[in-house]
mmCIF file of the C-alpha atoms, coordinates in Angstrom:
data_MODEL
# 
_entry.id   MODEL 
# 
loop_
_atom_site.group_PDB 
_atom_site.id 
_atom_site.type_symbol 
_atom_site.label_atom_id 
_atom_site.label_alt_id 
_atom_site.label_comp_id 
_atom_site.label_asym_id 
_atom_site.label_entity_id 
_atom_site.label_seq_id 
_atom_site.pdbx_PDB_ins_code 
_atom_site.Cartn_x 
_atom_site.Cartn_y 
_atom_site.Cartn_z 
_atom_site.occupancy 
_atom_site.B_iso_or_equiv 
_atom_site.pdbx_formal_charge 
_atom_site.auth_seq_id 
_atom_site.auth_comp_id 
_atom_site.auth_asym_id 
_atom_site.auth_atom_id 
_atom_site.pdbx_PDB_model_num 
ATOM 1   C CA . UNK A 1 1   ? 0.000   0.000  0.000   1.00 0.00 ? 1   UNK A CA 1 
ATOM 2   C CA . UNK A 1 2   ? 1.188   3.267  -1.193  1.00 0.00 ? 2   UNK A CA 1 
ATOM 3   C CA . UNK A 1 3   ? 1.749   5.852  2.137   1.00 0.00 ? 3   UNK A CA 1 
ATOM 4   C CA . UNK A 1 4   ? 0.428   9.516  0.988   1.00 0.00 ? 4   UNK A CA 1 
ATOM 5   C CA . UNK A 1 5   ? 1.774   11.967 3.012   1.00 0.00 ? 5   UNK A CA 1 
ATOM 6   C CA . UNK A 1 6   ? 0.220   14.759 4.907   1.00 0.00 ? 6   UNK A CA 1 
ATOM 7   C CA . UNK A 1 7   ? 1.250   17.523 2.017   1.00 0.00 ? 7   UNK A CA 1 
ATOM 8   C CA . UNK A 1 8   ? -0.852  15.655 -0.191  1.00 0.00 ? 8   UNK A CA 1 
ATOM 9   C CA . UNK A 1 9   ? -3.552  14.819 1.814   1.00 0.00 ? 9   UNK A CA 1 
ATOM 10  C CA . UNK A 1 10  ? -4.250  18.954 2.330   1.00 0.00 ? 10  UNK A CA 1 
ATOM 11  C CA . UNK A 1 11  ? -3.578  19.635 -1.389  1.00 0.00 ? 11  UNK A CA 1 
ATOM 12  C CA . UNK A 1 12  ? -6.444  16.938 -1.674  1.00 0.00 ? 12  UNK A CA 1 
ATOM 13  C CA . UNK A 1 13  ? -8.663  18.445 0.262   1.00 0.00 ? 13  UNK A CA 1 
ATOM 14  C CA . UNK A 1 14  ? -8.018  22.009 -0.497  1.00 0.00 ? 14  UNK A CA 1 
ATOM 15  C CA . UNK A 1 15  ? -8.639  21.013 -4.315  1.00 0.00 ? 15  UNK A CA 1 
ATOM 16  C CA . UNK A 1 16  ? -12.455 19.619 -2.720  1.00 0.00 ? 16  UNK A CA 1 
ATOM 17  C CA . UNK A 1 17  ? -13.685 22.172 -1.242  1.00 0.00 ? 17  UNK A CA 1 
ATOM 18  C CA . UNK A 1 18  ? -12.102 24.713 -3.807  1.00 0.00 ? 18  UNK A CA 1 
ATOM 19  C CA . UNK A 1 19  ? -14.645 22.390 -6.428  1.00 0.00 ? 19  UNK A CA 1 
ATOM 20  C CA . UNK A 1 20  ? -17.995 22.411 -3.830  1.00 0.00 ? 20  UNK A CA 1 
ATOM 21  C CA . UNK A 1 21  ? -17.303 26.033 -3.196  1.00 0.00 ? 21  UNK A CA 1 
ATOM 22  C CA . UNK A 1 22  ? -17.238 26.568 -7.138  1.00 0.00 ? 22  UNK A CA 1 
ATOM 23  C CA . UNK A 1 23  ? -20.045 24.041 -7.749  1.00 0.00 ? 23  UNK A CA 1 
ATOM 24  C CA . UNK A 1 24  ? -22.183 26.158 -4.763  1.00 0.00 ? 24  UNK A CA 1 
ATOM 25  C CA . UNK A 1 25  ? -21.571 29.561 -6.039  1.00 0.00 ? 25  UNK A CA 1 
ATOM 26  C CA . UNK A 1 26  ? -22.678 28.409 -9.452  1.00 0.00 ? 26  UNK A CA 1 
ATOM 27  C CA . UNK A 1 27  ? -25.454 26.638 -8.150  1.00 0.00 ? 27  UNK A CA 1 
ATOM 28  C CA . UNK A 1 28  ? -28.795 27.629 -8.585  1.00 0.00 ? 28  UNK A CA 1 
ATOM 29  C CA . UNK A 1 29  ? -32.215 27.732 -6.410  1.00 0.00 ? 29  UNK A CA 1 
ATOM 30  C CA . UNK A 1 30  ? -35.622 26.379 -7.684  1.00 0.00 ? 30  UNK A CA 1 
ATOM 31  C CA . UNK A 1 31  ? -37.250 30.045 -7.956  1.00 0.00 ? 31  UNK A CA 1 
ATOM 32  C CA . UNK A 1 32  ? -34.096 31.047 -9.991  1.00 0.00 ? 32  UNK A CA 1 
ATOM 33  C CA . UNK A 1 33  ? -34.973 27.980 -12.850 1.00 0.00 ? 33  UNK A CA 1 
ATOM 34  C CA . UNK A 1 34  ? -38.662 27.647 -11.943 1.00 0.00 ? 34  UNK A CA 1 
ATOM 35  C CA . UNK A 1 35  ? -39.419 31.327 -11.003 1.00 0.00 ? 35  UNK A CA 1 
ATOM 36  C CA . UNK A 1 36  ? -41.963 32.060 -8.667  1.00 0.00 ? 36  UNK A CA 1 
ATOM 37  C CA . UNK A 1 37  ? -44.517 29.419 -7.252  1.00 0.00 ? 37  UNK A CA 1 
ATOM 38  C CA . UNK A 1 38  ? -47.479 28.621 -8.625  1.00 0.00 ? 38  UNK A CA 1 
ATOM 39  C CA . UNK A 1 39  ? -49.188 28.869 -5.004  1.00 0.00 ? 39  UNK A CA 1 
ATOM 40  C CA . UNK A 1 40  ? -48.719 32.640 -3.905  1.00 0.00 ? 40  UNK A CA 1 
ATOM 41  C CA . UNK A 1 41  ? -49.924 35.583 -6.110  1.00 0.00 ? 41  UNK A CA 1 
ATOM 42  C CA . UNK A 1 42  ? -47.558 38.031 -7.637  1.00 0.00 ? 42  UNK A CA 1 
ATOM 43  C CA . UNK A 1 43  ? -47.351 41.492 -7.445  1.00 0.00 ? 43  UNK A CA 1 
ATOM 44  C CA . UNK A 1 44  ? -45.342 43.432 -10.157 1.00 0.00 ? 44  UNK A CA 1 
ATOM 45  C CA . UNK A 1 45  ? -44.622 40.632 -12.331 1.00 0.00 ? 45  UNK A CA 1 
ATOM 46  C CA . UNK A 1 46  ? -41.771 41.693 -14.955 1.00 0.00 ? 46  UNK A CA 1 
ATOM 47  C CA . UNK A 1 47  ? -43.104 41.559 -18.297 1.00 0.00 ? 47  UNK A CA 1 
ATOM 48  C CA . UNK A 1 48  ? -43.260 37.699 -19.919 1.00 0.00 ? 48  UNK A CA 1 
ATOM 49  C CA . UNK A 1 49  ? -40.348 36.955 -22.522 1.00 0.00 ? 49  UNK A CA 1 
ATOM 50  C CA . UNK A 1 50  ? -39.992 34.283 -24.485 1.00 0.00 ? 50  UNK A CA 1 
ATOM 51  C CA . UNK A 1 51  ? -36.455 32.375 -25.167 1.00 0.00 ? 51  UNK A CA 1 
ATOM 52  C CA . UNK A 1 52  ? -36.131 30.463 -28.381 1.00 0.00 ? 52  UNK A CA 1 
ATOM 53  C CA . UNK A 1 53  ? -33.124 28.713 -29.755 1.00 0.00 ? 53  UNK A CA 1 
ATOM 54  C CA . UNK A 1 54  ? -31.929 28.141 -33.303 1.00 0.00 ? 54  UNK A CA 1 
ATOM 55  C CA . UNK A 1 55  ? -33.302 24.580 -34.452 1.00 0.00 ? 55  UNK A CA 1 
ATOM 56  C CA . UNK A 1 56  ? -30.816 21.054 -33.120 1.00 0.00 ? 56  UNK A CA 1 
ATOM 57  C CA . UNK A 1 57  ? -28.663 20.859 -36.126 1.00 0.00 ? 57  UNK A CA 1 
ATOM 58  C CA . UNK A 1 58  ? -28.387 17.358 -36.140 1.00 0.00 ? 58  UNK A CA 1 
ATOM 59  C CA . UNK A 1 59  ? -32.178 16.842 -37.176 1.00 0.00 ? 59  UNK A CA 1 
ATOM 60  C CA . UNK A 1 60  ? -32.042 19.805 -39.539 1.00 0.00 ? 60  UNK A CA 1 
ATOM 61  C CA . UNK A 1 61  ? -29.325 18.122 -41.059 1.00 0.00 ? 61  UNK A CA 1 
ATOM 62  C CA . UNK A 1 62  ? -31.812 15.553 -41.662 1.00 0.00 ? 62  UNK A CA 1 
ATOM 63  C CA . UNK A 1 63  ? -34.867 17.712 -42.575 1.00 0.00 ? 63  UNK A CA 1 
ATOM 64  C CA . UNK A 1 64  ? -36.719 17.664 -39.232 1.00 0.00 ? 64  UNK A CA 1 
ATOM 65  C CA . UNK A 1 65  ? -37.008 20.873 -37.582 1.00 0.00 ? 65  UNK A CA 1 
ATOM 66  C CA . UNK A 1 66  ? -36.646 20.892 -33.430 1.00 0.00 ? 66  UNK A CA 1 
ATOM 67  C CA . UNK A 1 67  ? -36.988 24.118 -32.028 1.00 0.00 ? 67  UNK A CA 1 
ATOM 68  C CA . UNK A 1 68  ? -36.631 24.627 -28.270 1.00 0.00 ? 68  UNK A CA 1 
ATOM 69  C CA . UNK A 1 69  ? -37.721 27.420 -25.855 1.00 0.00 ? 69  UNK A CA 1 
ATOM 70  C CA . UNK A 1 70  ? -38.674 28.671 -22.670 1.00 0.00 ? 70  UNK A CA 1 
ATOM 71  C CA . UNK A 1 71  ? -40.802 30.885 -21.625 1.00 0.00 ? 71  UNK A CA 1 
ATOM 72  C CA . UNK A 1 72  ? -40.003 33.410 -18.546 1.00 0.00 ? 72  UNK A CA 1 
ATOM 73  C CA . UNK A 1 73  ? -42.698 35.047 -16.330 1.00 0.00 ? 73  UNK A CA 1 
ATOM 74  C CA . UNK A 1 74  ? -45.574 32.975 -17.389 1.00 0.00 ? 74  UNK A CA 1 
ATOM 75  C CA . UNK A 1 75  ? -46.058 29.261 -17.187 1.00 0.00 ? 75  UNK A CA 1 
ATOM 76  C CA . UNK A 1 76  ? -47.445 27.612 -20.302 1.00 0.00 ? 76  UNK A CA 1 
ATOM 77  C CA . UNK A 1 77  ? -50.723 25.745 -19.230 1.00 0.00 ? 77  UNK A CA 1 
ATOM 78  C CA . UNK A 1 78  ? -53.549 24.925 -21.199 1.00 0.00 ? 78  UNK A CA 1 
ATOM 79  C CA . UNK A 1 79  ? -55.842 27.270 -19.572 1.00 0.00 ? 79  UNK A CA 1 
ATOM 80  C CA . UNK A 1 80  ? -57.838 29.984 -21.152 1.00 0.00 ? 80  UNK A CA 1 
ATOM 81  C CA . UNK A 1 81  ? -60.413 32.722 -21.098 1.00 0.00 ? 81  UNK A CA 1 
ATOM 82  C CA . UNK A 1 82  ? -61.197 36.200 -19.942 1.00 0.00 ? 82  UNK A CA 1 
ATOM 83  C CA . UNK A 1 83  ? -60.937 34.101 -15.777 1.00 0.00 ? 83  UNK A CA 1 
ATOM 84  C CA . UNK A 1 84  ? -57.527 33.450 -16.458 1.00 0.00 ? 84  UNK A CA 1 
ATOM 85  C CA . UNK A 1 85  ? -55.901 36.576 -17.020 1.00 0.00 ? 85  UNK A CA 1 
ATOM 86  C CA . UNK A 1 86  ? -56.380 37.426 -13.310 1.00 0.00 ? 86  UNK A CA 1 
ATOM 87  C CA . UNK A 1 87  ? -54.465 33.830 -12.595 1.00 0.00 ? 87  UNK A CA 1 
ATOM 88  C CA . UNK A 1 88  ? -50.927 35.107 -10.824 1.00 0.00 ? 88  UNK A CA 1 
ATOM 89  C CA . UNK A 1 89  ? -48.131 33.868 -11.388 1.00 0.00 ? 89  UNK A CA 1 
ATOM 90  C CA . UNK A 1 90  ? -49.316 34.861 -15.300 1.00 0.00 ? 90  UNK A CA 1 
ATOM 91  C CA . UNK A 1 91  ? -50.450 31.779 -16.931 1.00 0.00 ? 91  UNK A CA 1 
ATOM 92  C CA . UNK A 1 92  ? -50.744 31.482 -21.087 1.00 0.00 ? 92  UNK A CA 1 
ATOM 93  C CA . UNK A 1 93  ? -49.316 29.571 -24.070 1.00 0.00 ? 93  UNK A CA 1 
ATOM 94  C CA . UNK A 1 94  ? -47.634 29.850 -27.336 1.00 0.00 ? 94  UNK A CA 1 
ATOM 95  C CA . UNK A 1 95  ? -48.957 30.771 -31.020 1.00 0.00 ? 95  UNK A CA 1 
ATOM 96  C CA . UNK A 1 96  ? -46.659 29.034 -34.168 1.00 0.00 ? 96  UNK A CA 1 
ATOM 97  C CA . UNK A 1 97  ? -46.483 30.132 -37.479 1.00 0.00 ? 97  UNK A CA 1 
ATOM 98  C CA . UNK A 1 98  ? -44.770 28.802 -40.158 1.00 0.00 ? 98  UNK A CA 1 
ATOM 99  C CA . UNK A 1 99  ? -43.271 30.786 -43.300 1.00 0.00 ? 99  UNK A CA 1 
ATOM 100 C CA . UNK A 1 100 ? -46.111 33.397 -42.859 1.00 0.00 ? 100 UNK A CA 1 
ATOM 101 C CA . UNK A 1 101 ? -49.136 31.541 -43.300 1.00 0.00 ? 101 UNK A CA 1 
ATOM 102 C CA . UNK A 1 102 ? -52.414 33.120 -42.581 1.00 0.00 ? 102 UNK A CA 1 
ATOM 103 C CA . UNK A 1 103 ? -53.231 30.524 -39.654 1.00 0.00 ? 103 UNK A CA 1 
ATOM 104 C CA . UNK A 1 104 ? -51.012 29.371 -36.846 1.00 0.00 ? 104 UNK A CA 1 
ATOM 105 C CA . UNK A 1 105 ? -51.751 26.873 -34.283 1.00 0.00 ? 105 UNK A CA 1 
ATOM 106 C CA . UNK A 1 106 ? -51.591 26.971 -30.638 1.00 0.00 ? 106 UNK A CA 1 
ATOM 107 C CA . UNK A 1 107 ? -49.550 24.930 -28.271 1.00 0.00 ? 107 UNK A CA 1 
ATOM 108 C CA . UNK A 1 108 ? -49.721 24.184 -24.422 1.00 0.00 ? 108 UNK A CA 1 
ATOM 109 C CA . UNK A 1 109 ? -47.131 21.202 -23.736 1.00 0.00 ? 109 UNK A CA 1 
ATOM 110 C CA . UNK A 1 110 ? -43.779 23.387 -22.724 1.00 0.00 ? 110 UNK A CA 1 
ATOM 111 C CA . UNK A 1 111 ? -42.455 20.993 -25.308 1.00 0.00 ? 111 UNK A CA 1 
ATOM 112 C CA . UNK A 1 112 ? -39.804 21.639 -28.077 1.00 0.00 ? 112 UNK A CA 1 
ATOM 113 C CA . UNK A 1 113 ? -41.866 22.545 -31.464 1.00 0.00 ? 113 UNK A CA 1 
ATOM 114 C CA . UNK A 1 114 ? -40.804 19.371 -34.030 1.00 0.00 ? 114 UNK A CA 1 
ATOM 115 C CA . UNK A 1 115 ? -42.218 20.403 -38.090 1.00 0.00 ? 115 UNK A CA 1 
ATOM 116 C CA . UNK A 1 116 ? -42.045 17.519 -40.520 1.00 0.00 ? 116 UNK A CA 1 
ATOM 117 C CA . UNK A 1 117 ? -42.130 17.639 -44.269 1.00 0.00 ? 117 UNK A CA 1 
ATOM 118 C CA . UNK A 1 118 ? -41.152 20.983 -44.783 1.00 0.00 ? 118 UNK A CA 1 
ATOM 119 C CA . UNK A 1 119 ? -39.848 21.362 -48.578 1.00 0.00 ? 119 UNK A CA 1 
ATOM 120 C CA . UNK A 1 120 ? -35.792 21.833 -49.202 1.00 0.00 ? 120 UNK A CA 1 
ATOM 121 C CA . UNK A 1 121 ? -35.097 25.440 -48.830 1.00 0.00 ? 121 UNK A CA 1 
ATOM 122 C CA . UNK A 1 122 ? -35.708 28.927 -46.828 1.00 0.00 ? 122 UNK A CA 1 
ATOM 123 C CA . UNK A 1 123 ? -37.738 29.340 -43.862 1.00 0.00 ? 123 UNK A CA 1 
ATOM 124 C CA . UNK A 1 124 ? -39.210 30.793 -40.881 1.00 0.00 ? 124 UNK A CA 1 
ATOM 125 C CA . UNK A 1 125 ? -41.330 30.118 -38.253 1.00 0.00 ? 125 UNK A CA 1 
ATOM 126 C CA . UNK A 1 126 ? -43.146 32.923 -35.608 1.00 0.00 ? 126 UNK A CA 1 
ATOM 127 C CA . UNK A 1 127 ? -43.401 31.581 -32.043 1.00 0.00 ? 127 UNK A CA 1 
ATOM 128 C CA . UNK A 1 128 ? -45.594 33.994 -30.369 1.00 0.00 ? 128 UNK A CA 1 
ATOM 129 C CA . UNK A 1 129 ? -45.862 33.855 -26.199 1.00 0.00 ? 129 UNK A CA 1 
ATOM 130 C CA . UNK A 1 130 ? -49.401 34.957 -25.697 1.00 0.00 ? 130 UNK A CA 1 
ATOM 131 C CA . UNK A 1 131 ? -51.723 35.336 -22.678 1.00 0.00 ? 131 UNK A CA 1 
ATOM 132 C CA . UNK A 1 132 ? -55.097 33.218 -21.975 1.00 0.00 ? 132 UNK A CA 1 
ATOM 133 C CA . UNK A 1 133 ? -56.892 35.223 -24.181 1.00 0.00 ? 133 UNK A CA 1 
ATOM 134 C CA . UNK A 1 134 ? -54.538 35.096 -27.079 1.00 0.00 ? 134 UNK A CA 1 
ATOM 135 C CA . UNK A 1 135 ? -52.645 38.281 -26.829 1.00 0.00 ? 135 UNK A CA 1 
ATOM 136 C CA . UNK A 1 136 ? -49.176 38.636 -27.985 1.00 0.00 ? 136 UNK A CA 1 
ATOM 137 C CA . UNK A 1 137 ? -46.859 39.038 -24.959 1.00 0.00 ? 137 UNK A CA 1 
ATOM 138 C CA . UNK A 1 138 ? -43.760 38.264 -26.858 1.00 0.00 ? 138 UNK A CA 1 
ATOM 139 C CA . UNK A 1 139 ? -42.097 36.832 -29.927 1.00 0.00 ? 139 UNK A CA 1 
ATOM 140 C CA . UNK A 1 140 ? -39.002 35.354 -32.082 1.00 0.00 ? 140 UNK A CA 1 
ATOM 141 C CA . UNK A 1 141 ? -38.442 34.480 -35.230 1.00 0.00 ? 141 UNK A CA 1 
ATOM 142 C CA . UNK A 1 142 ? -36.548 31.876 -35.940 1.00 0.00 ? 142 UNK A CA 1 
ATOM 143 C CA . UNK A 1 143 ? -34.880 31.336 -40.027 1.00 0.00 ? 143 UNK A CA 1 
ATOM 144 C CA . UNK A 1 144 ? -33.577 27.925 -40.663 1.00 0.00 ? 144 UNK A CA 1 
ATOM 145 C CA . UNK A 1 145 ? -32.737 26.611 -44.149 1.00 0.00 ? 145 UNK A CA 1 
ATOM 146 C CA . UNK A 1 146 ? -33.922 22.519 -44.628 1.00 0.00 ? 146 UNK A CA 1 
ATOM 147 C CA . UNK A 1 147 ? -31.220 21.111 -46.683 1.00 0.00 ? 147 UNK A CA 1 
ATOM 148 C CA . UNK A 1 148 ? -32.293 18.636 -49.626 1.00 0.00 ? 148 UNK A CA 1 
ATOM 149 C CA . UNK A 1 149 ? -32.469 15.145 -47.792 1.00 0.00 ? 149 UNK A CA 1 
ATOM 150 C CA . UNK A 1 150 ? -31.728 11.922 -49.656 1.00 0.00 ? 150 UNK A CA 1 
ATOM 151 C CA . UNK A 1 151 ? -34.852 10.305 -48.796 1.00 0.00 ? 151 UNK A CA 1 
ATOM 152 C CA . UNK A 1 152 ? -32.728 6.769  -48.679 1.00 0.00 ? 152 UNK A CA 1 
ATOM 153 C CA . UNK A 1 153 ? -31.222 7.821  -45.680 1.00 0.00 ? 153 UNK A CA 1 
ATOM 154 C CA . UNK A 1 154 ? -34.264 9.242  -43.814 1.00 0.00 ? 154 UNK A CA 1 
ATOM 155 C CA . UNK A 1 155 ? -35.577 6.783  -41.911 1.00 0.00 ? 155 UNK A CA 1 
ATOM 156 C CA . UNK A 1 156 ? -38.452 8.600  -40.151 1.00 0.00 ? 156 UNK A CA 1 
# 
């Protein structure tokens, strides 16, 4: 058995708690991911934003479009009506366009938006964060280019 010596012992442990201390500082609460909870009502709420990220790359690369997001300020429920704009924390859920169409659907999972089937070429696609009743809160726009696919190779 190999004797370690007490130098090395307190490097050891110097390096440990130099790593929790790091992993602590950088750690962060449930309110700070979560935001507030869903029990108690708040007063002053900053305005809802949403946060959208450019589609995964590795299923554009393949044709399928996988856009995620987040929404801050406003859990997305599937709850609506005139009742529900008094709900606090705000409560509401997104509006998706694609390539300006004169319709768009709307969406209450939280979940990442997945399009299908989308011809090779130029597009973009509206993600609206809107209230119970529909209004517009917040937007992106997110452009994305589906590459021409060799069908062969795509199996879903």
């Amino acid at each position: 058995m190999k004797r370690v010596g007490p130098a090395r012992i307190s490097l050891r442990l110097i390096g440990a708690a130099i790593a929790l201390y790091t992993l602590a500082a950088t750690a962060q609460t449930a309110r700070e991911v979560l935001g507030p909870s869903g029990i108690v009502p708040v007063n002053n709420q900053p305005a809802a934003k949403i946060v959208v990220d450019p589609p995964l790359a590795d299923e554009l690369a393949q044709g399928r479009v996988v856009i995620q997001y987040r929404s801050e300020n406003l859990r997305i429920v599937p709850v609506f009506g005139t009742a529900a704009l008094a709900v606090s924390p705000r409560i509401g859920h997104i509006h998706v366009t694609v390539d300006d169409a004169p319709w768009h659907w709307a969406d209450t999972s939280g979940e990442p938006i997945i399009l299908n089937g989308l011809p090779a070429g130029p597009h973009k696609v509206l993600i609206q964060l809107v209230n119970a009743n529909h209004r517009p809160l917040d937007q992106q726009v997110v452009t994305f280019s589906i590459p021409v696919v060799n069908s062969a190779h795509n199996h879903h």
